[in-house]
C-alpha positions in Angstrom: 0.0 0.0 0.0 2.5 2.5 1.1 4.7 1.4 -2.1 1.4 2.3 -4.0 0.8 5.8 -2.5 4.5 6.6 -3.1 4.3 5.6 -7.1 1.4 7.9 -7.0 3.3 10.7 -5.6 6.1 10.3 -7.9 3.6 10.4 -10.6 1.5 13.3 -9.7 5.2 15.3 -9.0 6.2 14.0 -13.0 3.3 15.6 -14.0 3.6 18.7 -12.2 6.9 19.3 -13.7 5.8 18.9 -16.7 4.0 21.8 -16.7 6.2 24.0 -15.3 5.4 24.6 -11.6 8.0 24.5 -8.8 8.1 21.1 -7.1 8.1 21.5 -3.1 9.8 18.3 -1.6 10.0 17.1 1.9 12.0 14.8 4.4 9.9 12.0 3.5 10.2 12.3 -0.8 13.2 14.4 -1.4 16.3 11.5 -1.6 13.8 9.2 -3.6 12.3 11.7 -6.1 15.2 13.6 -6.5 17.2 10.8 -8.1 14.6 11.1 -11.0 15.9 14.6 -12.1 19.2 14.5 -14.4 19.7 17.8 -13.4 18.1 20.1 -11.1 18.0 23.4 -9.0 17.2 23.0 -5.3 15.8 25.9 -3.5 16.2 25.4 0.5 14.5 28.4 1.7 12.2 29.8 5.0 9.0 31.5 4.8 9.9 34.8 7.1 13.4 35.3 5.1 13.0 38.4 3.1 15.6 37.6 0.2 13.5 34.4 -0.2 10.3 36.1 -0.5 12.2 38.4 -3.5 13.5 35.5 -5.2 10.3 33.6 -5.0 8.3 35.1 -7.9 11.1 34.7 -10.2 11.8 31.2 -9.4 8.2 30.3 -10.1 8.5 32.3 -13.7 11.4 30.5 -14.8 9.9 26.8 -13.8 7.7 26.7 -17.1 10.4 27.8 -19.4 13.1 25.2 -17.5 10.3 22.3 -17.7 10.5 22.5 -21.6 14.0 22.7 -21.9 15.5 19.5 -23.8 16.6 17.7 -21.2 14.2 19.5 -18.8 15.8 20.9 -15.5 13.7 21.0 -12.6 13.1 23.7 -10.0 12.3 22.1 -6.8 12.0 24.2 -2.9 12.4 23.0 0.8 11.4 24.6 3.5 13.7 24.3 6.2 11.3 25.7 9.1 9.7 22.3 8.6 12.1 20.0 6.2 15.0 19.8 9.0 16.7 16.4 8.0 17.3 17.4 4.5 18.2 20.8 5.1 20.9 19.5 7.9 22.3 16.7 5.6 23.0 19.3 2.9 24.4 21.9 5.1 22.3 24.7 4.7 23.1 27.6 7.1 21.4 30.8 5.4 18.4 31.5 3.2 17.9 31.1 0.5 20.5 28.2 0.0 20.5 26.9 -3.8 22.3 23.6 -5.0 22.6 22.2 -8.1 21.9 18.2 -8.5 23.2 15.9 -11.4 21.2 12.8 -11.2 20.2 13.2 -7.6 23.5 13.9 -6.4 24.8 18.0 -5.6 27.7 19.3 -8.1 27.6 22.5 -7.1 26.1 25.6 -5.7 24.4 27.9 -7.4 26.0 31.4 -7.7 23.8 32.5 -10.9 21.4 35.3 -11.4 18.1 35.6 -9.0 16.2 36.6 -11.7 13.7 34.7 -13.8 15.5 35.6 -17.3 18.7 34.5 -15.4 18.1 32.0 -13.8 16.7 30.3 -17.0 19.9 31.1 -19.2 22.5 30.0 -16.2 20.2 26.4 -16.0 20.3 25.9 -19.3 23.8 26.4 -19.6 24.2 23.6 -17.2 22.1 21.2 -18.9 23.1 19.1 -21.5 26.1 19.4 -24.3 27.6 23.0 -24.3 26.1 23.2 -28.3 23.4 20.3 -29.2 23.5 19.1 -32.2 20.5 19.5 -34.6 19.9 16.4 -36.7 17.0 17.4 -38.5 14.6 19.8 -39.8 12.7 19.2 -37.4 15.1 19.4 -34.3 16.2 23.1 -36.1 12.6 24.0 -35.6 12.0 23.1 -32.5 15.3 24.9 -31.4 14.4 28.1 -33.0 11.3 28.3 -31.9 10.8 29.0 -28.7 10.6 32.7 -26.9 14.4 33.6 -26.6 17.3 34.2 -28.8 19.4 31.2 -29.7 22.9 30.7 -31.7 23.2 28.0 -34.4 26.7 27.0 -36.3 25.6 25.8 -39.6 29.0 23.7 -40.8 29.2 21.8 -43.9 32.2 18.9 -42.4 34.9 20.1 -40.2 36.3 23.7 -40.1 38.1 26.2 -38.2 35.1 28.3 -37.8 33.2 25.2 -36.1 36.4 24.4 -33.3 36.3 28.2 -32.3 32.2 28.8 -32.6 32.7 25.0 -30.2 35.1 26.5 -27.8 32.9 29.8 -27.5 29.8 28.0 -25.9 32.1 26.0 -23.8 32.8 29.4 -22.3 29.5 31.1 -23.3 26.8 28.4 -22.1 25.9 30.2 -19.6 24.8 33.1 -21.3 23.5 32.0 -24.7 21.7 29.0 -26.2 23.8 27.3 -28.3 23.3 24.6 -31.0 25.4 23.4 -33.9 24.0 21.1 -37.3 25.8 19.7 -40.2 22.2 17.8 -41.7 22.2 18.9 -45.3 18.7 19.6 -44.9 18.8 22.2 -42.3 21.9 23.5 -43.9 19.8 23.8 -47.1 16.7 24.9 -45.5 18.6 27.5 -43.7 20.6 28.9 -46.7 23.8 28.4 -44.4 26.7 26.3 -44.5 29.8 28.2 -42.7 28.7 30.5 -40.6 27.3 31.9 -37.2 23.2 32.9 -36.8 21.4 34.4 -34.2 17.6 33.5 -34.7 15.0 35.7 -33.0 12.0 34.6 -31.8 8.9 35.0 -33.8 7.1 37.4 -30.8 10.5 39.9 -31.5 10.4 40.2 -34.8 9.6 43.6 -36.6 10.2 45.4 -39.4 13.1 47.6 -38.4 15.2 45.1 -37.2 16.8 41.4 -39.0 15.0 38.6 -37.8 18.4 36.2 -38.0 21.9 38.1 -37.2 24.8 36.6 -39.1 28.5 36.3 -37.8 30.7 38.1 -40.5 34.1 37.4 -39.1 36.8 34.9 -39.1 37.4 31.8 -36.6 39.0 33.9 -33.9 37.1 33.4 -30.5 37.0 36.7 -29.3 35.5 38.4 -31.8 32.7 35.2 -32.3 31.9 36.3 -28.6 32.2 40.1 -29.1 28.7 39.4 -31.7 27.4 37.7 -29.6 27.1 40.0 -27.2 27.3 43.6 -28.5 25.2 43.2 -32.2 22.7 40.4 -31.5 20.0 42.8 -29.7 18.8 45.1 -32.4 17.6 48.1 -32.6 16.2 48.5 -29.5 17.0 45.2 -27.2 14.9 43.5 -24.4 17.2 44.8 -21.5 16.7 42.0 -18.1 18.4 41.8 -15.0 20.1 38.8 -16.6 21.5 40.1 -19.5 22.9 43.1 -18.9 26.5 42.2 -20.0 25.0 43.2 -23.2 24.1 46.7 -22.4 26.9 48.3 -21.1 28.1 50.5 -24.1 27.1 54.1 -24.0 25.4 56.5 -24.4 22.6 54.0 -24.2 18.6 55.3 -23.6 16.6 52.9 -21.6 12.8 52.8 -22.0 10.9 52.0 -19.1 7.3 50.4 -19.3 5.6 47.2 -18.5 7.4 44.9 -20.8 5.8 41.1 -20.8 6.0 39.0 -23.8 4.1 36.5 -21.9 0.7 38.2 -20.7 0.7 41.2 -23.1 2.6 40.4 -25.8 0.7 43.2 -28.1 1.0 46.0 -25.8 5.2 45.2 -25.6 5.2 45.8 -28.9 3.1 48.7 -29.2 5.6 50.8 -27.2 8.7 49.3 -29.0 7.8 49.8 -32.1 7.5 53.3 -30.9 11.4 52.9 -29.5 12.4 51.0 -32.6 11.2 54.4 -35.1 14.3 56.6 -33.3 16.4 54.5 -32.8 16.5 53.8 -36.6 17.9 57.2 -36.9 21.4 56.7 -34.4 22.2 53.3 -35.6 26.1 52.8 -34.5 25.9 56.0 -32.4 23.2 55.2 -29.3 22.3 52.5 -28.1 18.8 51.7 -27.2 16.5 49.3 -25.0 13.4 48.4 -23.1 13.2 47.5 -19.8 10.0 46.3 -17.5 9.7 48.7 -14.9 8.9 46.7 -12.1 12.4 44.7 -12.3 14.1 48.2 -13.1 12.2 49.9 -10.1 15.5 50.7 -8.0 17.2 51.7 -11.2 14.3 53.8 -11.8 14.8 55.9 -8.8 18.9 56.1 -9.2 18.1 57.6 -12.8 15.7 60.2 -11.1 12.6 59.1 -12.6 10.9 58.0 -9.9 7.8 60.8 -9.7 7.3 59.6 -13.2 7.4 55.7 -12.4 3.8 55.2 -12.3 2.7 57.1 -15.5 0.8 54.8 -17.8 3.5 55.8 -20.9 6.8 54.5 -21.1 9.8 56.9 -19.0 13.4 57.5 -20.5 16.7 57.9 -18.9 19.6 58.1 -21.1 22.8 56.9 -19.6 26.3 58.5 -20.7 29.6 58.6 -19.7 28.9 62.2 -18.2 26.0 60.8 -16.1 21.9 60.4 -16.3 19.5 62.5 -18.0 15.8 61.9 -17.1 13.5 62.9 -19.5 11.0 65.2 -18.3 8.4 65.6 -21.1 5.2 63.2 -21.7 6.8 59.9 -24.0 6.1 60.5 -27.7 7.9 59.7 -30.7 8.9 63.3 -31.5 9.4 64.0 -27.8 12.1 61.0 -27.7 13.9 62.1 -30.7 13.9 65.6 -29.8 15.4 64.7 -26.2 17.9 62.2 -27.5 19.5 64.9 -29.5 19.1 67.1 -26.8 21.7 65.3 -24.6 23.7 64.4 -27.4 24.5 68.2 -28.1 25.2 68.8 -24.1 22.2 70.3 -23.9 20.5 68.4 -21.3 21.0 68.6 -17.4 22.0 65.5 -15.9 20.5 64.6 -12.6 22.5 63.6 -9.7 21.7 62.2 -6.2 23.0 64.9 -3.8 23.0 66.0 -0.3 22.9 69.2 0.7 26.3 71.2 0.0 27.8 71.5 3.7 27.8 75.1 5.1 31.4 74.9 6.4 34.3 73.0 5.5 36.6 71.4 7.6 39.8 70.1 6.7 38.4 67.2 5.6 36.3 68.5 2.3 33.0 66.8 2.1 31.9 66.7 -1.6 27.9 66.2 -2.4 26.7 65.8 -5.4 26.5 69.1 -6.3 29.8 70.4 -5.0 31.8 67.6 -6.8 32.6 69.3 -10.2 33.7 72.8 -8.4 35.0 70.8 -4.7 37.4 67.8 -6.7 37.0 68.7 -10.1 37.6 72.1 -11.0 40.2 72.6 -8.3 43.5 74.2 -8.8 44.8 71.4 -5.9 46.1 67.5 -6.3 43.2 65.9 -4.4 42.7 62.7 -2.0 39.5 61.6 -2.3 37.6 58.9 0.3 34.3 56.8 -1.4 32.7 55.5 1.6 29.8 54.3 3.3 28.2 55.4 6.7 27.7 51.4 7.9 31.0 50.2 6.9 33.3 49.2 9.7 36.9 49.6 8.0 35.5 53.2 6.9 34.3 54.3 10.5 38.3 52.9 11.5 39.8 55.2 9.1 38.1 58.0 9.7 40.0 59.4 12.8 43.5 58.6 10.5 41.7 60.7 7.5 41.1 63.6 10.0 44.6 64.0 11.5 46.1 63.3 7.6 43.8 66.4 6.6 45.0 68.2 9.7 48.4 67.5 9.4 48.4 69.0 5.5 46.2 71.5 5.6 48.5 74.2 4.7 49.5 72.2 1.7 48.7 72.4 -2.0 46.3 69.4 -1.9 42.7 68.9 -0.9 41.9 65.7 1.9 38.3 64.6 0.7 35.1 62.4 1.4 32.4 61.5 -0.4 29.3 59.4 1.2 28.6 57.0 -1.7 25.3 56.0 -0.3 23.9 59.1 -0.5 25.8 60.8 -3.4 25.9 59.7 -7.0 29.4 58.7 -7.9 30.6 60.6 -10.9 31.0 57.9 -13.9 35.0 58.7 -13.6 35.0 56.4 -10.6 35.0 53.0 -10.3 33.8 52.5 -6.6 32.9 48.8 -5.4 33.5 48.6 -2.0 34.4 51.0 1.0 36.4 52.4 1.5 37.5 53.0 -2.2 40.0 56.3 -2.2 41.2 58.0 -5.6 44.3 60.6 -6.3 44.0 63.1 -8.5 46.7 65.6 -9.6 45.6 68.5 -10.5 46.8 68.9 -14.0 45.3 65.8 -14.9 41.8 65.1 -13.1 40.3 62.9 -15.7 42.2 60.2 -14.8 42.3 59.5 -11.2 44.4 57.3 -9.7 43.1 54.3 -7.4 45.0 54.5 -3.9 45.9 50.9 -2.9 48.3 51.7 -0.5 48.8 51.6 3.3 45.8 52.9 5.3 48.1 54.9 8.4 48.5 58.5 8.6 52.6 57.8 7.4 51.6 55.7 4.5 49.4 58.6 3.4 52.2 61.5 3.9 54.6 59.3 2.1 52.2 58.6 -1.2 50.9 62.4 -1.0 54.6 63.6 -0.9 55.8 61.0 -3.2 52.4 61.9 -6.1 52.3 66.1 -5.1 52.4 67.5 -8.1 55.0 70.8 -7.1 55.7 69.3 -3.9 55.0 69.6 -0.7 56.1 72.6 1.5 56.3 70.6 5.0 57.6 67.4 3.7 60.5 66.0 1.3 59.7 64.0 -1.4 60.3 61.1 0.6 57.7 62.0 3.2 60.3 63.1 5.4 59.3 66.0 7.7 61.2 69.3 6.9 63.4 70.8 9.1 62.5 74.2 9.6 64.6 77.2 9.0 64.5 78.3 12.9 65.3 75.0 13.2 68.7 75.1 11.1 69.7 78.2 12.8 
């Protein structure tokens, strides 16, 4: 009897991944049903933990899409408020905990995206051959058929092009779909026989934009993998959490509305086609792309639009090199252009997170936002600046050693600065990903500031300062050395 009830289990749980849904497994099924999964991705989670609730809605959208992968990859959750033996045997000490399993067993954890979009590409990429092989019309079909861009190598027998495009989704899988055929059907129906395609799916397709993007170049890796990432996208690419690696060129303008193929495929279009008109006209020069603006929601605010974040028209930041310009005016076709070109020419203001500028200075400068051009920028001083952050412990224990470096100098030629990054946008010149992150800049050459790796002491300061001054420094040698003064000498 109980062998009967468990078959039935197993059965109901075959069918339930079939069609997509997240499988929740307990103490008493998990070691027996997980063994019928070649490959799957284990959620061990608990109900109150917040970054489990966020990752929750995602997980469940990419289930569907990872059931009908060929091989299928399962998404399965434990809760470990109730599962305790399972979570215990698999060492799970934090929430959300995910593991991947080969055949029942764990390879590895998971360290992909949270997102939906990602999640689905990094799975994939662990499933199956790096590139499967298409052995028929109909497998080509099937492949290029589905809702998301996929890479086919067409090669008629062996070729240099087919060992690099080979090694490329050994490195890539995790990013791209990828599939290789040498059937002379599909190379016939296809019209290919050396060469590279991107297919897009049917849902993307439009008229300003290719609906296949051929690979132009020669067999050398790099460049296979600079296609795939920086001219498979069109016109005006579906920008996700999970693949922005293919959106970092700029100036780029992002339009924000509520992208879903899935329940309003109509309405995603509607707007993009809207997107795709200008962008026809800076092909090369801007790059363009739609984002849903409930997964951009954080974004949204960072780029200033977040009065405009619940308008029922698409919003626009565009992103350049010398910051983010929100567009203020209602989203038309005319009103896009108009603004594009508007920012292109320097004619647009670009916003920046700021606090208040500080009425008095001490001898540690505090640059805002707003200050930061005239403060570090525009000064006639070398300057060391401080990134940091208000919570973080190794910024609040050099904070007493930045004071007495500033008081020591402060008759120098050089400005001792702060910035609080939380609160402040960091101009686009700095790279800041962790506090404290410090920057020098001499004053003759302020567009290309210097990261400070060295010794966090008040010495180690006073000997890089002395060292980097650009004229000197009046109260030290070069070698940090305290001058003697001339009473002194006397």
């Amino acid at each position: 009897m109980i062998w009967v009830q468990t078959a039935l289990f197993a059965a109901f749980l075959a069918v339930a991944s079939a069609s997509g849904a997240v499988l929740e497994y307990t103490d008493g099924n998990f070691e027996d049903l997980i063994q019928t999964h070649d490959i799957a991705l284990v959620k061990f989670y608990a109900p109150w933990c917040g970054h489990c609730k966020r990752i929750a809605p995602e997980y469940e959208k990419a289930a569907p899409k990872l059931a009908s992968n060929d091989p299928p990859v399962a998404l399965i959750k434990v809760d470990c408020t109730t599962e305790k033996t399972v979570c215990d045997k698999f060492g799970v000490k934090g929430f959300p905990t995910l593991k991947i399993f080969r055949n029942g067993v764990p390879a590895q954890d998971y360290d992909g995206p949270r997102d939906a979009d990602g999640i689905v590409k990094f799975m994939r990429g662990q499933s199956g051959p790096s590139s499967k092989e298409l052995k028929s019309v109909a497998d080509f079909d099937k492949f290029t058929g589905g809702d998301e861009n996929v890479v086919v190598g067409f090669f008629d027998g062996e070729s240099k092009l087919k060992d690099s495009y080979l090694k490329v989704a050994d490195t890539e899988r995790d990013r791209f779909a990828f599939a290789h055929t040498s059937n002379k059907e599909v190379l016939k129906k296809a019209g290919y026989t050396d060469d590279v395609v991107v297919f897009v799916p049917k849902k993307l397709h439009n008229k300003f934009d290719s609906n296949e993007f051929k690979y132009d170049g020669n067999y050398d890796t790099d460049k296979i993998k600079n296609f795939l990432v920086h001219e498979t996208v069109g016109l005006a690419g579906i920008r996700t959490q999970g693949n922005l690696f293919q959106f970092e060129h700029k100036p780029i303008v992002v339009v924000y509305y509520n992208v879903d193929y899935v329940k309003d495929p109509k309405g995603s279009n509607y707007w993009r086609n809207r997107v795709l008109k200008v962008a026809q006209n800076y092909k090369r020069k801007v790059q363009f792309a739609v984002s849903n603006k409930e997964e951009f929601s954080q974004e949204i605010e960072q780029n200033g639009l977040g009065e405009r974040k619940d308008s029922d028209k698409p919003i626009v930041a565009v992103l350049t090199n010398e910051g983010k310009f929100p567009m203020d005016q209602e989203f038309s076709i005319d009103n896009l252009q108009q603004f594009v070109d508007e920012v292109l020419a320097g004619n647009a203001e670009p916003y920046m997170k700021s606090e208040p500028i500080p009425d008095e200075q001490g001898d540690v400068k505090v640059a805002v936002g707003k200050n930061f051009k005239e403060l570090i920028l525009d000064s006639d001083k070398d300057v060391l600046i401080e990134f940091y952050a208000p919570w973080c412990g190794h910024c609040k224990t050099l904070a007493p050693k930045y004071e007495e470096l500033a008081e020591k100098l402060n008759k120098e030629d050089v400005i001792i600065a702060k910035m609080d990054a939380t609160a402040n946008d960091v101009p686009p010149l700095f790279e800041v990903r962790g506090f404290p992150t410090l920057f020098w800049l001499p004053k003759n050459s302020k567009s290309n500031p210097i990261p400070y790796n060295g010794g966090r002491e008040v010495k180690d300061f006073v000997n890089f300062i002395s060292k980097h001054s650009t004229d000197g420094l009046k109260g030290f040698t070069r070698d940090g050395k305290k001058k003697k003064s001339k009473n002194a000498e006397l």
